[in-house]
Each structure stands twice: as structure tokens, then as C-alpha cells.
N, C-alpha and C positions, 0 to 999 in steps of 0.2 A: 649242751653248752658247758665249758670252762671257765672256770676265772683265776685269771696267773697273773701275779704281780713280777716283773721282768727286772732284773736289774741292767740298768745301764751301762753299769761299767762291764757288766760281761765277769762280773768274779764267780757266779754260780749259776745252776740252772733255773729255772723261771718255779716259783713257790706256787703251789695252787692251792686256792682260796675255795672250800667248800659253800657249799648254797646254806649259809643261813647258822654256819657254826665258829663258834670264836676261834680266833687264831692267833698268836699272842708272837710278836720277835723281837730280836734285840741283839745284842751281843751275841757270839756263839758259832759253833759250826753250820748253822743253815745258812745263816747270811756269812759267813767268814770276814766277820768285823770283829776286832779285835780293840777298838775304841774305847777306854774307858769310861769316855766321856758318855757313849750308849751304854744303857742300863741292859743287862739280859731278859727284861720284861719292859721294851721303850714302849712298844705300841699295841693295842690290840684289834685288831682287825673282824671284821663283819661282813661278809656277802650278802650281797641281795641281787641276785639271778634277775628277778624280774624289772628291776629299776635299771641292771647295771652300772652298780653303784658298788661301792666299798664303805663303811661306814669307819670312820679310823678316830681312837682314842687314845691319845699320850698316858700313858703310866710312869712313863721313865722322868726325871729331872729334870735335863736339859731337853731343847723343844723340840720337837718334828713339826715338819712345814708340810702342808697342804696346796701345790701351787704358790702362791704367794702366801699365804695365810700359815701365820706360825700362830701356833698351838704351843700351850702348857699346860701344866699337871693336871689332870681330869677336865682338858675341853677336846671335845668330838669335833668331828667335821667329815663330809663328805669328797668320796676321791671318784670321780668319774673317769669312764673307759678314755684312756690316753692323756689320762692329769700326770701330774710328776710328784711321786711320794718321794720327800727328805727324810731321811731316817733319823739323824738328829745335826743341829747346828749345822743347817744348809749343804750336810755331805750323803751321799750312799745312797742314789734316786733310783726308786726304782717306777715304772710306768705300770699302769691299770690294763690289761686289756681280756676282753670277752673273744673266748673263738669257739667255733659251732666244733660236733660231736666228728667225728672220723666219718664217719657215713656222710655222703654228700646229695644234698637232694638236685634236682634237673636244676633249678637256678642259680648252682654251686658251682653248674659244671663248667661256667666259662675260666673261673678263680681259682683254678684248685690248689688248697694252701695242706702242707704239712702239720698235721695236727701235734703239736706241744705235748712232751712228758710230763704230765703233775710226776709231781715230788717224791718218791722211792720208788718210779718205776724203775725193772729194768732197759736201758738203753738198746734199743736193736739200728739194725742198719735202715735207714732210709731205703723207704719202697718208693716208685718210681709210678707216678698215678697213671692207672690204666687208660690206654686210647679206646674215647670212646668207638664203637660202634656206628656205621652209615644208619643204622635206623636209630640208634639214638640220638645221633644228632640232628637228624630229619623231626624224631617228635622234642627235642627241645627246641627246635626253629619254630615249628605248629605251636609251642604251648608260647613264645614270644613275640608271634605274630598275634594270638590270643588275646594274651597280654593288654597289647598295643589296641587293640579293638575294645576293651573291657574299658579302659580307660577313656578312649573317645563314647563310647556307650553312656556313662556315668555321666559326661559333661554334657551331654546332650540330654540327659534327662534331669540334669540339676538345671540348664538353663530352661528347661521347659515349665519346670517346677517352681523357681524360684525368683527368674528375672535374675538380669546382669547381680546384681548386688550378691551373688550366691557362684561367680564364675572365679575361677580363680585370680590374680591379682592384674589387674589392666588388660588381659587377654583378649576379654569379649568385648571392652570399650575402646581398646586400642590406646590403652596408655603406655606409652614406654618408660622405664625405668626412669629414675633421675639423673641427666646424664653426667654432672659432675660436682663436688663439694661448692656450697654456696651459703654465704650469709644474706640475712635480709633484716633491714631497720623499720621500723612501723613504730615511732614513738617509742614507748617503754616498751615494747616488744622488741627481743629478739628471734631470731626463726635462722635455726644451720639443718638442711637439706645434707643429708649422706646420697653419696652418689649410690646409686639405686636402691632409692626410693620409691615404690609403687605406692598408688593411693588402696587402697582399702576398706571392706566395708565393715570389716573388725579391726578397733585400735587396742592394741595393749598398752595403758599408760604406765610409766611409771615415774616417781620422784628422781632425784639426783641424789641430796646429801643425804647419808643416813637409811637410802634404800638400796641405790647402783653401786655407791662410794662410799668409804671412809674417813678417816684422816689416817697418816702413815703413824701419825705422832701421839693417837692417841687423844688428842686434846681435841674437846668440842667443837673451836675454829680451824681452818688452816694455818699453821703457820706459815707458809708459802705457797706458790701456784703450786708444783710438785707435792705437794705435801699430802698424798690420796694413793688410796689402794682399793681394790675391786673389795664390797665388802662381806661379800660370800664366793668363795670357791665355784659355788655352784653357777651366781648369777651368769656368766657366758654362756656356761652350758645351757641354760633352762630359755635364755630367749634364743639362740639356735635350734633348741627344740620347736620355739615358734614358728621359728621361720619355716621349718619343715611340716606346720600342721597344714598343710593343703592337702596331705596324703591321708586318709583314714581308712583303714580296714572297712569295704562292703561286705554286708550279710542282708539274707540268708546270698548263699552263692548263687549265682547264677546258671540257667538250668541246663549249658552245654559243658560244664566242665566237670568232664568225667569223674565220678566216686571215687575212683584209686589216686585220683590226683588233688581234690578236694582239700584234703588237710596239709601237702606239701605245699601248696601255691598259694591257699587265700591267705596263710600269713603275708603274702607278698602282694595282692593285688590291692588298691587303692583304687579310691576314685578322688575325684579333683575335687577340691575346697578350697577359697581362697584363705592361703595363712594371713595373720595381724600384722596392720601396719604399725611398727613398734614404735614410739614417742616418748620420750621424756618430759615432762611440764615441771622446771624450779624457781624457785624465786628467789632473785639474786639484790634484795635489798641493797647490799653494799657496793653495785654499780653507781646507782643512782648518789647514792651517800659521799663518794670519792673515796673510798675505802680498797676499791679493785677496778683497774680498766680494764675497760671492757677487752680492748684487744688481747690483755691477761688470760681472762674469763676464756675467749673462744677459742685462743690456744688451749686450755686447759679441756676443755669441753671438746674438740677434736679429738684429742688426746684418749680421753677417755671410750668416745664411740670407736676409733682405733685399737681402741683395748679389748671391748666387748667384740670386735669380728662380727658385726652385721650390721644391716643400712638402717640408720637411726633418726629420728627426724627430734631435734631438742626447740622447745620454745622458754623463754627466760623472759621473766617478768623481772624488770630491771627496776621498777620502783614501784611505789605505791597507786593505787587505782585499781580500773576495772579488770587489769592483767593478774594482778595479783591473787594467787590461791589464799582462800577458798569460793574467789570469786569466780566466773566463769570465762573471763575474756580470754584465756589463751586457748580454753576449748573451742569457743566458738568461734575463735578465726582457723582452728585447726578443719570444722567442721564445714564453713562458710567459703574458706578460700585456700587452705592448706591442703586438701585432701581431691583435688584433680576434680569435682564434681562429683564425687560418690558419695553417698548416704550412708551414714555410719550405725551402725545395727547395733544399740546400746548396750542389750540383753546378752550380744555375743560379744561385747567387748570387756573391757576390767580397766582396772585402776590400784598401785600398791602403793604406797609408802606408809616412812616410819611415824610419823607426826599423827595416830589414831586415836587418842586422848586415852592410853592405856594409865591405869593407876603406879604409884610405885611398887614394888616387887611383884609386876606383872607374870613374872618367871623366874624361876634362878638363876640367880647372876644376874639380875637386871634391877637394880635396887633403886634407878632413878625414877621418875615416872615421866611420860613422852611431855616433850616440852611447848605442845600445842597438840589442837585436834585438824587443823586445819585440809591436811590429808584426805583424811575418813570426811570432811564436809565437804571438799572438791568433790569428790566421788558422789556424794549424797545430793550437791548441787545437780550434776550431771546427768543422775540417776543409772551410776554405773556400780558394776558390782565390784566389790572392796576387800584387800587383801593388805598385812602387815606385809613386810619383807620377810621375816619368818616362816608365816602362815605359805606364801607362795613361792618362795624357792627351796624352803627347807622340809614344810610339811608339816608345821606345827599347828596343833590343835590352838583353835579362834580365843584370843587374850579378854578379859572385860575390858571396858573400855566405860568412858564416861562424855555425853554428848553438854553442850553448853545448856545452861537453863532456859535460857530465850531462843525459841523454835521460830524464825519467821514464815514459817510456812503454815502454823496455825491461828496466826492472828486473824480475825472476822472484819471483813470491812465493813458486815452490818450487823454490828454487835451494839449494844447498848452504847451509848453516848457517855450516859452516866448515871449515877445515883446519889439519893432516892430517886427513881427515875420519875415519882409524880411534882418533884421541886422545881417550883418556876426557874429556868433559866434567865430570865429576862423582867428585872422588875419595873412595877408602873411606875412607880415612885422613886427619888432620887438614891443611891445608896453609891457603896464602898469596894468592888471588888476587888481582893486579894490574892494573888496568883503564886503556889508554893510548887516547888516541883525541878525536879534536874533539869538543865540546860539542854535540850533536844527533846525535851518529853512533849512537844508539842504545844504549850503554851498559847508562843506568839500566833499560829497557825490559829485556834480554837479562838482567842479572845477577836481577833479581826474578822473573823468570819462569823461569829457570833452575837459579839457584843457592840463591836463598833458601828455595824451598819445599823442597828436599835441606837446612835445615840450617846455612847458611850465616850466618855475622853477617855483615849489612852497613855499610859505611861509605861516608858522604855528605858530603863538606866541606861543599855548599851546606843542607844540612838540621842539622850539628852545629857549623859558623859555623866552623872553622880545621882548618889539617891536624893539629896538635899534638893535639885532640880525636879525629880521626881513627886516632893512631897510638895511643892510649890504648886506644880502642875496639877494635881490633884486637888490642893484647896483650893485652887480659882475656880476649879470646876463644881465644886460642891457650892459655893457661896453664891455661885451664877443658876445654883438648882439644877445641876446635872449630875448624873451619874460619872463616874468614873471606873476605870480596872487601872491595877498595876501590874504590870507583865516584869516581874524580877524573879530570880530562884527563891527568896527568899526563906531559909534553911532553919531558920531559930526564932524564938521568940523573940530576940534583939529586935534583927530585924525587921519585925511583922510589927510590932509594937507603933514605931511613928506612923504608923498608917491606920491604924487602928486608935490612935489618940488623935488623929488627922478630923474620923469619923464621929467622934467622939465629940469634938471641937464644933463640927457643921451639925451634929445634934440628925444623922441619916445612922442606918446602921454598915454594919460591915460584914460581909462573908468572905469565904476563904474559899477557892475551886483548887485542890489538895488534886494535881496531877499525876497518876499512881503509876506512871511507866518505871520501871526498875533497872538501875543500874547498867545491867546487859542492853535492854530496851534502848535505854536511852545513847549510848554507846553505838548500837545496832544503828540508830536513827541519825548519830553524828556522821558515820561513815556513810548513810547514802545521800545525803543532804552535799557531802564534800562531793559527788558522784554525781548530783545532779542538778545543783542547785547555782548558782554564783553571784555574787557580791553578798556573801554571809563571812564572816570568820570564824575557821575553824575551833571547835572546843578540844584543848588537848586530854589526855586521858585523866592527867592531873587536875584538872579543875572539877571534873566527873568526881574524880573521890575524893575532891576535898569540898565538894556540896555533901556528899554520904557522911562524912565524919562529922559535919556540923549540923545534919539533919535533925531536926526533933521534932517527931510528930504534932502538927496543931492542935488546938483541944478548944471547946466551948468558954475554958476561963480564963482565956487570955481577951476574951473581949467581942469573938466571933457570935452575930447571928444564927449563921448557919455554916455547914462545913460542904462542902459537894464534891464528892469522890468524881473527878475527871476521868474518863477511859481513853487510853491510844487507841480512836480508830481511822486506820488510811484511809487515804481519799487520793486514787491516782489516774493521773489523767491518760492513761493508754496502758495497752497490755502487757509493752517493754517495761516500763519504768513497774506496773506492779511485778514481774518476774524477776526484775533487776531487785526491788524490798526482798521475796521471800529468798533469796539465798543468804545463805551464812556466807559473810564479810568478813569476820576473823575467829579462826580457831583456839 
């Protein structure tokens, strides 16, 4: 094999790029650019035979482009076989391309291409390729009649093996491609169908901003629908690579194809696999917001699968809910009613983007830290295997990364209740309870279900409109010889205080059920409550931290009895709504 980088304009012969040794151009007599503006050391160059690849590093000042992607001073990027190298400031492209050795093997022989001069040979006259032979053509018709039997061979023993889900894309189920570009509305769902689209029983997901795309400008938002660039070189190439994995190299060979032919042909023979059905899953808050219309959005979103060259299937979570990553609703309509009735093979599927809760200077050059983890916990919902944009188009070894503090998937729903776990819940006698704890931490849930059917009067600021109402309602109850709870946040001593002189006053005592869910927790809890609860109102994130700011721990000398550490534990009425708790909600 060769590697020649070609120039376009036709000023010189094609440069060859040895396997795996620097090769540095610029200004000068090999490329006959006379540009001041290119430096005589603009770019350095890199082979790699076995990726077919170019690895290319600006040296020089002004930029060389990569495809669309312009480069400056010491950043890299990769040139794939038939990219377009810029030598500097968008001029002097020359193309990538890989061609096999002068010797032509029997699968060569229908092609036969004149093999390219690397770089100081001398020039002879073109030879004129030899006519084959009636028996050579007779045995390269045998070795692709072969071929063609190898091939149905394999598919019959993967379907034997492995049931439809293991045949290549709709074949054995009789699905036909998608026959043309479609949108679809499902609430906050949007769903755009690329015209052939097969279902599959491997999806390759991936993000949209910051994993497929850019911004053209730079800046973290768009400035405009236009305002986007593919944001690695590579990504085209590497999901056409997808789309081609149905082919993979069988071994050992099989036991009719002759030893002398063994090593020319099974680089070429394959057996069938279905390649990934390739999808996008983003989440387009600023639909919902009025911020972008949608009809904006799905031009843009055409646009871009247009860009990529292959059939793409994009879902958009257009507001907030169960669509929204890192929840799982736009998986599971992908799974349920998006994917033609095929069963989606987890373990053979993946999942990238940028949003992996990486730290700041997770790399060089990357001095921000990801601005969510959201990503890396879609995947982790899904139980799919997880890749940066980095990690999986470039190759870059796996970043640290940092998971939220509150894991819903190891909360116990038969975990302790609470502690001291041998303290009366429930007293014989008349008393005070006082209820401290963030807004979602479970509370009102615990005291109604525990206290009130024992007997208990309840008090509600948000249901009796102040606390003054509140502390009315509780001294009637004590003076009538009842117990009472107060179901408030109740964050400070301030507050805990008139209820506590309330107790004081009726001459009962007072405890305090100190509800220990934590910030995350209780946040965790507000968002499935908006999911699946209704006629509550929502708590916005603001009011969450501004109970934490004014929190201070209760203590015995403010006037408390007893103190009883309260534990969240779920209690769900089916096995949706507990699967729907343990995903992560927001990254």
C-alpha cells in the first residue's frame, strides 16, 4: 500500500507519505508554492497505513484546514483517504488517498488502476496491463462465484445462531428502508426519519451540540440557525464507517478455499452483520422557551443529517419532562415504537456525547469543565455503553469524569425508616410534632401516613396560606388534648421557636422529625413528583437553596424533647413509576 497526498490543482506530482514517518511541507520546491503567507515548515504530516489516516499538525502561522476545520498553531487533526488538505488560508488542497502495491491480487483484476510514482522516482512510460488469461479469468469467476456462496453460507448460520435480531438490517424481517424524509410530533417529542432508515437491533446514539456539531462562531450558543460546523473532521467518516459494519472479516477460513489463495481473499471475504441503526437523541429546551422555531430547528437538523451523508434518525426533546435527557423517554419511544419492532441489543449498541461530568482541564486545551453530566447518565439510564466525542471519533484515552452525589438507583425501599430506630413513633399522650427538612424531602408523604391516621391534627402553611394560621391551628389542638405535627420546612431556630413556645404554653412536650434527604435528594424528588404527581406546585431550584442557606441544624436547647432523624424511603405503587425514581433526572 501507498499513501499520496495529490494536489488538485495539478502543480506537481502526488507526495508520498511513508507508513508511520514525519513528513513536514510548506513553501518550496516540492509543493511549488511560493506564498509567503505559507511558512516552509506549515504542516507536519503522519501516516498511518493501518487506519488510513493522515495525522496533520500546523507549525506554520497562518492556518491549514482540514475539511472544514481550520487549525492553528500546534493543533492536530485527522485527514481521511479523499478529505481535502488546505495548505494555508483556504488555498493549495491537496486530497488523501491510499492505493494498493503494483502486484494485483485475483479481486484487483476487474480495476486495474496504474500505480502512482512516490516522490523521486524516475518517470517511465506507462505499461499497458496485461490481458488476462482464459484460465484466469475462468478461476477469478470460481473464486466469485465462491465468494457469493461464503456469503449466503454465513447468513444462514448467523440466522441459525442467533434469531432475526443478528440478520442484517430488515432483510430477514422484511423491513424496507424508510421510504422518504418525515417529521413526526408526539407532544415534546420531535421524531425526523432520514429516508433509509432501517430498523436495527444495534443503535449507535449520539448527542447533537457539542458532539455532531459546533458552533461556526465559536461561542457556546448559536448565533444563528447557520451558525454550525461538523465538529470533528473525522465524525462523517467514522458513522459511514458504521454504516459499513455489517461486513466483518470471518476466521478461521473456511475448509474449501484453497491455501494459495487463503491470505489474498479472506481480507475480502465477510460475512453478514447487521450494521447500527444510527440516531441522534438532543434536547432542544429553547423550542419550548420561544427562544427557536421549531420549523428553524428542523431545517437546521435536516441540514446537518445532509451534511453527515448517511440515514439518520434524530428525536428532540423540545421541553422539559420525561423526553428530556438524562431521562429516558426519547429512548424508549425509539425502542417501543421507533425502531420497526426490533429489539435493541444494549451491549451491541453505544451512546457519545460531550455533557460526561468531565472536570476542568480534563485535557489540554480544554480548560472549561463539561457543563453537565447529563450525557454519561442518559447512557447510564439506558444501560448503554459510553463514549466522549473525543474517546470515540478521535481515539482518545477515557477523561475522569465526576458522577452526581445522589445515585437513585441505590436508594433501599426497605431501609430503615428512621432513628433511634427503638423511639416511639407515635405518642400515647398528647405532644408537639415539628417537622424540619427541604421541600420534597418527603414530609408531608411521612406525617399523613403516619401521624394523622393515629390522631394527629395537621398543619400545612401551603394549604392554611401563613404560619400565624398554622400556630392557631395547633393550639386548638393541644388545648382540646390532641396531638398535633407541623408539616413546614422550617430551616432556623426562628422559625421552630413559636411552635415550640406553642408547646410550651399547652405544658405537652415537643419533638422535632429532622428529615435528612439532601439537597440533590430532595431536588431528585421535586423532579419526579412534577412527573408524576398533579395538583402539587412546583418547587423551583431557588427555593431548594434558599432553605440550604438558612438551614441550621436543630439541637436539644432550643427546647426539643426528642430529635428523630427521618430517612427517604420510597414507596411506589408499580414497577414503572419505581424505574421511572431510579434514573437520573438532571445531569
Amino acid at each position: 500500500m501507498d499513501c499520496l497526498l495529490v494536489s488538485r490543482d495539478g502543480q506537481h506530482e502526488p507526495l508520498a507519505l511513508p507508513d508511520g514517518v514525519p513528513v513536514v511541507l510548506g513553501r518550496g520546491p516540492r509543493t511549488r508554492v511560493a506564498d509567503k503567507k505559507c511558512s516552509r515548515k506549515q504542516v507536519e504530516l503522519l501516516a498511518d497505513y493501518k487506519h488510513r489516516a493522515v495525522r496533520v499538525t500546523q507549525r506554520g502561522v497562518n492556518p491549514t484546514s482540514v475539511e472544514e476545520l481550520q487549525l492553528q498553531p500546534g493543533d492536530s487533526s485527522t485527514l481521511q483517504e479523499g478529505q481535502t488538505l488546505w495548505l494555508v488560508n483556504g488555498r493549495y488542497p491537496y486530497t488523501l488517498r491510499f492505493l494498493p502495491t503494483p502486484r494485483r491480487s485475483l479481486l484487483d483484476f476487474f480495476s486495474p488502476k496504474r500505480h502512482p510514482l512516490a516522490e523521486g522516482e524516475e518517470e517511465r512510460p506507462p505499461k499497458r496491463p496485461k490481458a488476462p488469461s482464459p484460465s484466469e479469468e475462468e478461476e477469478d469467476a470460481a473464486v466469485a462465484v465462491k465468494l457469493h456462496q461464503l456469503q449466503e453460507t454465513a447468513a444462514s448460520a448467523e440466522q441459525a445462531k442467533g434469531g432475526a435480531s443478528h440478520l442484517p438490517q430488515g432483510r430477514s424481517l422484511g423491513l424496507p428502508p424508510h421510504p422518504r424524509d418525515s417529521w413526526e410530533e408526539h407532544g415534546k417529542l420531535l421524531v425526523f426519519t432520514k429516508e433509509g432508515v432501517v430498523p436495527s437491533a444495534k443503535v449507535a446514539g449520539f448527542d447533537l451540540d457539542g458532539t455532531v456539531i459546533t458552533t461556526k462562531s465559536g461561542k457556546v450558543f448559536p448565533t444563528s440557525p447557520d451558525d454550525w460546523r461538523i465538529l470533528y473532521p473525522e465524525v462523517p467518516r467514522k458513522l459511514k464507517q458504521l454504516q459499513n459494519e455489517g461486513y466483518k472479516v470471518c476466521s478461521p477460513p473456511f475448509p474449501w478455499v484453497p491455501p494459495t489463495l487463503t491470505s489474498s481473499l479472506m481480507s475480502h471475504v465477510s460475512c453478514l452483520s447487521p450494521p447500527p441503526q444510527i440516531v441522534v437523541f438532543t434536547n432542544q429546551l429553547g423550542i419550548s422557551r420561544g427562544r427557536v422555531r421549531p420549523e428553524v430547528f428542523k431545517a437546521k437538523a435536516e441540514a446537518v443529517v445532509e451534511r453527515l451523508g448517511v440515514p439518520v434518525q434524530v428525536f428532540v426533546a423540545t421541553g422539559t419532562g420525561i423526553y428530556r435527557k438524562p431521562l429516558l423517554g426519547m429512548w424508549e419511544y425509539l425502542c417501543e415504537k421507533g425502531n420497526g419492532a426490533v429489539s435493541v441489543a444494549l451491549q451491541r449498541s453505544l451512546y457519545v456525547g460531550d455533557a460526561a461530568g468531565r472536570p476542568p482541564n480534563w485535557a489540554p486545551g480544554h480548560k472549561k469543565k463539561d457543563f453537565s453530566c447529563s450525557d454519561r447518565l442518559f447512557a447510564l439510564n439506558a444501560g448503554l455503553p459510553f463514549y466522549t466525542p473525543e474517546e470515540f471519533f478521535l481515539g482518545w484515552a477515557s477523561a475522569p469524569f465526576q458522577l452526581p452525589h445522589f445515585d437513585p438507583r441505590e436508594l433501599d425501599p426497605h431501609g430503615r425508616l428512621y432513628d433511634p430506630p427503638d423511639a416511639p413513633l407515635v405518642s400515647p399522650t398528647p405532644e408537639l410534632v415539628v417537622a424540619v427538612g427541604f421541600p420534597a424531602a418527603g414530609k408531608s408523604t411521612f406525617l399523613k401516613s403516619q401521624l394523622v391516621p393515629a390522631g394527629y391534627a395537621y398543619a400545612n402553611r401551603d394549604t392554611l396560606g401563613s404560619w400565624q394560621k398554622c400556630v392557631a391551628l395547633v393550639a386548638l389542638a393541644l388545648r382540646e388534648g390532641k396531638s398535633a405535627a407541623v408539616d413546614n420546612t422550617n430551616p432556623d431556630p426562628e422559625s421552630r421557636r413559636r411552635y415550640i413556645e406553642c408547646a410550651q404554653d399547652a405544658g405537652v412536650p415537643c419533638r422535632c422529625f429532622l428529615f435528612t434527604a439532601t439537597l440533590e435528594q430532595a431536588k431528585h424528588n421535586n423532579r419526579f413528583r412534577d412527573l408524576t404527581a398533579t395538583g402539587h406546585v412546583s418547587v423551583t431550584d431557588i427555593v431548594l437553596n434558599s432553605y440550604k442557606s438558612k438551614f441550621v441544624e436543630p439541637s436539644l436547647s432550643e427546647g426539643f424533647a426528642q430529635i428523630l432523624r427521618v430517612h427517604f424511603v420510597p414507596c411506589f405503587t408499580d414497577a414503572h413509576e419505581e424505574a421511572l425514581y431510579r434514573q437520573f433526572s438532571e445531569g
